[in-house]
C-alpha positions, 0 to 999 in steps of 0.5 A: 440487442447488442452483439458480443464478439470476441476479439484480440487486442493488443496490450502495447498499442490497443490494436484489435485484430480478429484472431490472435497472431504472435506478432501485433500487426500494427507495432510489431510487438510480440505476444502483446494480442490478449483476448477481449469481448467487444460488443457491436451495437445494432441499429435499434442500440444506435438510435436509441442512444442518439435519442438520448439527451447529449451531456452539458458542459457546465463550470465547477461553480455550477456543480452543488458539491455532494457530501460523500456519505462513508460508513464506519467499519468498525475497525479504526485502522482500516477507517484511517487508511481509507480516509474515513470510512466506505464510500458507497458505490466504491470498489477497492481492491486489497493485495497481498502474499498469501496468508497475510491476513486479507481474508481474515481482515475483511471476515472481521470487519463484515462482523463488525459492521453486522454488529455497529451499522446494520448493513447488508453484506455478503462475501463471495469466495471463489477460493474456499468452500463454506466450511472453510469460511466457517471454520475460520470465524469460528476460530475467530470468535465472530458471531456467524448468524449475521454472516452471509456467504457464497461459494461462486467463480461463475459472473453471471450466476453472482449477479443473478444471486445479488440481484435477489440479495441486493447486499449494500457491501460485498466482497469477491474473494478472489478476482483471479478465480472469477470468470464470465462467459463472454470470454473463452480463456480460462479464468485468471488470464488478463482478458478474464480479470480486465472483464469481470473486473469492469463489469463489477466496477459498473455494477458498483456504480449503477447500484451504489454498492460497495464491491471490495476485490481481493487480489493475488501478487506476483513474486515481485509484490505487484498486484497479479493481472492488467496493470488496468485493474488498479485503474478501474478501481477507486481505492488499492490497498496493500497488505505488507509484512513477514507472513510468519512475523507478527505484526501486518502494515494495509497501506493505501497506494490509490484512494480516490476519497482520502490521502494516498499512503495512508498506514494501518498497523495490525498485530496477527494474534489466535483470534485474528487481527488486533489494532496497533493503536501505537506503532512507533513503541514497535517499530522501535526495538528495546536495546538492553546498552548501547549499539553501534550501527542503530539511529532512531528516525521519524518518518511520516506515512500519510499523516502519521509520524512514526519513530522507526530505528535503522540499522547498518552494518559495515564490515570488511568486504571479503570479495572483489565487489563490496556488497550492498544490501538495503532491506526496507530502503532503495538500495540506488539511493543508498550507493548516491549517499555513501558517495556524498559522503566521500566526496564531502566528508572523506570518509571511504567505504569502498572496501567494506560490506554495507548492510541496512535494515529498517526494524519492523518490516517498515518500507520508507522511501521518503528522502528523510531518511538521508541522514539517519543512514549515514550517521548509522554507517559512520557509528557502525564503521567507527565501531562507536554507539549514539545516544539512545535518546537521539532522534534524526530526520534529514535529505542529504543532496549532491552537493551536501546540504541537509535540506528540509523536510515535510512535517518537521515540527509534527516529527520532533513532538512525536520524538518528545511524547517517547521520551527522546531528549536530543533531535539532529535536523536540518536547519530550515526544520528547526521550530521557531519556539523551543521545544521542552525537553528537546535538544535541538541541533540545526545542521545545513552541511553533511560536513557539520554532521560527521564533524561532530557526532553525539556520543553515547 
């Protein structure tokens, strides 16, 4: 039988030292020693394994591919950002503030598939006792009599419950109260969350179940605990939006059975979480005249084009230091664009206060979105409003030129299906057929575009 001890290892160079000190000994390195239980092999374990038959290397044109085998949940969203459906014997891992609707999402999507697939589920919760799972799918309206629940922190106990269980889906709500005896440290420390976590990935992979992990973010939005965790699992979802707006983004981060950056769209209504089949008609807001300051873009998330409107505000600064405030965007790429545009097209903004925002809550960091900020500060700082039909996408460089981007023709048909009738672009994206409706102006030069704005 193997042989658990329990020793000290460093997060910086992985050193392992057998009690803990405050400086590694090996890089010098301090408050880097975390705890971690390490199993010693004994002999029978040794020649035992080296009676097993050793690994083959083979070609991939010897590897018959498998059909990975995903199961609806039940919640179109959901299926878009995990590429398609659960995998079986995956592990995926869902972030986000609190009350932002993960556990409200995962007790809809069990419902879901207890109603359309059949299959086993459990949700084990460390966090709230059963009645407050209770109370919260009563409140939902979801039918409870399918709806298996344990209230359980203790590793070993949840494994020797699922053994008798053998649900095919579960979910550990959250890792960081989850806790196992091999380790001393309290529960939520990184050697807890490192161990448990790799446990319940072996587990998922021995038994081909599905193992969906909750977990906590830092102030910064970071998934709290070993940055190890989003390794060991296949798929890392985020939860995004205003806790007290309306409207959620899940966005795919890490998926090892689809395409990363995958956006959902949900509404927070009094029964839950409702599909937002359209997000484009949200993100854009409804102007009564025309607005100074306001441009549409199409950006892309995964394979979704979505029409978002950005915002920008230019005003004289009041201080020693102009402010720069971005909200949705990087704020280091908006200090590079607004010297481009002085050095290419004259136009100073040193003395002003510059404030964007991306309506919605959306998060763009795609360089696409070069040219709507630029066109929404110059008609904010000449006090002049663009066509509410104008749609913009374009990446600005050093030298300014307005390059392409990916995915131009699927943008400016997403601009035509709301009704968009004028579209700035960059020259390489303009369509090689014309399309109907549309007003298409190619620009290769920042120059070409400050020189000649469309006026409202």
């Amino acid at each position: 039988m193997t042989r658990v001890k329990i020793r000290f290892q460093c997060n910086n160079c992985g050193a392992i030292s057998p009690k803990w000190t405050g400086q590694c000994p090996e890089c010098q390195a301090w408050n880097s020693l975390t705890e971690t239980a390490i199993e010693k092999e004994s002999k029978s374990d040794r020649i035992k394994l080296h009676q097993q038959t050793p690994a083959q290397v083979k070609t991939l044109d010897q590897i018959e591919p498998g059909e990975q085998v995903r199961t609806l949940s039940g919640i179109s969203e959901l299926d878009r950002v995990l590429g398609g459906g659960i995998v079986g014997g995956s592990v995926i891992l869902i972030g986000g503030d609190p009350g932002i609707g993960k556990s409200t999402l995962l007790l809809q999507m069990f419902a879901a598939l207890n109603e359309k697939s059949g299959l086993k589920t459990l949700y084990i919760s460390g966090e709230e006792s059963i009645e407050q799972i209770g109370m919260r799918a009563r409140r939902l309206d979801l039918q409870l009599e399918k709806l298996r629940t344990l209230t359980e922190n203790h590793l070993e106990q949840i494994f020797s419950i699922i053994a008798v269980e053998k649900p095919q889906i579960m979910v550990i709500d959250s890792i960081q109260t989850v806790y196992t005896e091999l380790l001393q440290s309290a529960p939520g420390s990184v050697a807890q969350i490192r161990e448990c976590a790799a446990q319940l990935v072996r587990f998922a992979k021995l038994t081909n179940t599905t193992v969906i992990l909750v977990g906590h973010v830092t102030k910064e939005g970071t998934l709290a605990g070993p940055r190890v965790l989003e390794h060991m699992v296949d798929t890392v979802l985020y939860f995004e939006g205003d806790t007290g707006g309306r409207y959620r983004v899940i966005r795919a981060v890490k998926n090892r059975f689809g395409a990363v950056n995958e956006l959902g769209v949900f509404a927070m209504t009094d029964r839950g979480l409702r599909e937002v089949n359209n997000p484009s008609a949200i993100f854009l807001s409804r102007h009564e005249g025309n607005v100074a300051g306001s441009v549409v873009m199409v950006t892309r998330e995964g394979t979704r084009p979505l029409l978002v409107e950005v915002q920008a505000l230019v005003d004289n600064a009041h201080g020693h230091q102009p402010k720069r405030v971005t909200v949705g965007l990087e704020q280091n790429r908006l200090a590079m664009l607004l010297a481009v545009m002085h050095r290419h097209s004259g136009i100073i903004t040193y003395d002003q206060d510059i404030f964007i925002n991306v309506v919605g809550g959306v998060r763009i960091s795609e360089t696409g979105a070069d040219l709507p900020i630029l066109l929404a500060i110059l008609s904010s700082l000449k006090d002049q409003p663009l066509p509410r039909d104008l749609v913009v996408f374009g990446e600005v460089g050093l030298a300014g030129e307005v390059r392409p981007i990916q995915g131009g023709a699927e943008r400016l048909n997403e601009a035509v299906k709301h009704g968009f009738k004028q579209a700035i672009i960059p020259k390489a994206n303009l369509p090689k057929q014309a399309i109907e409706g549309l007003k298409i102006t190619a620009v290769s030069r920042l120059a070409e575009v400050m020189d000649n704005i469309p006026v409202a």
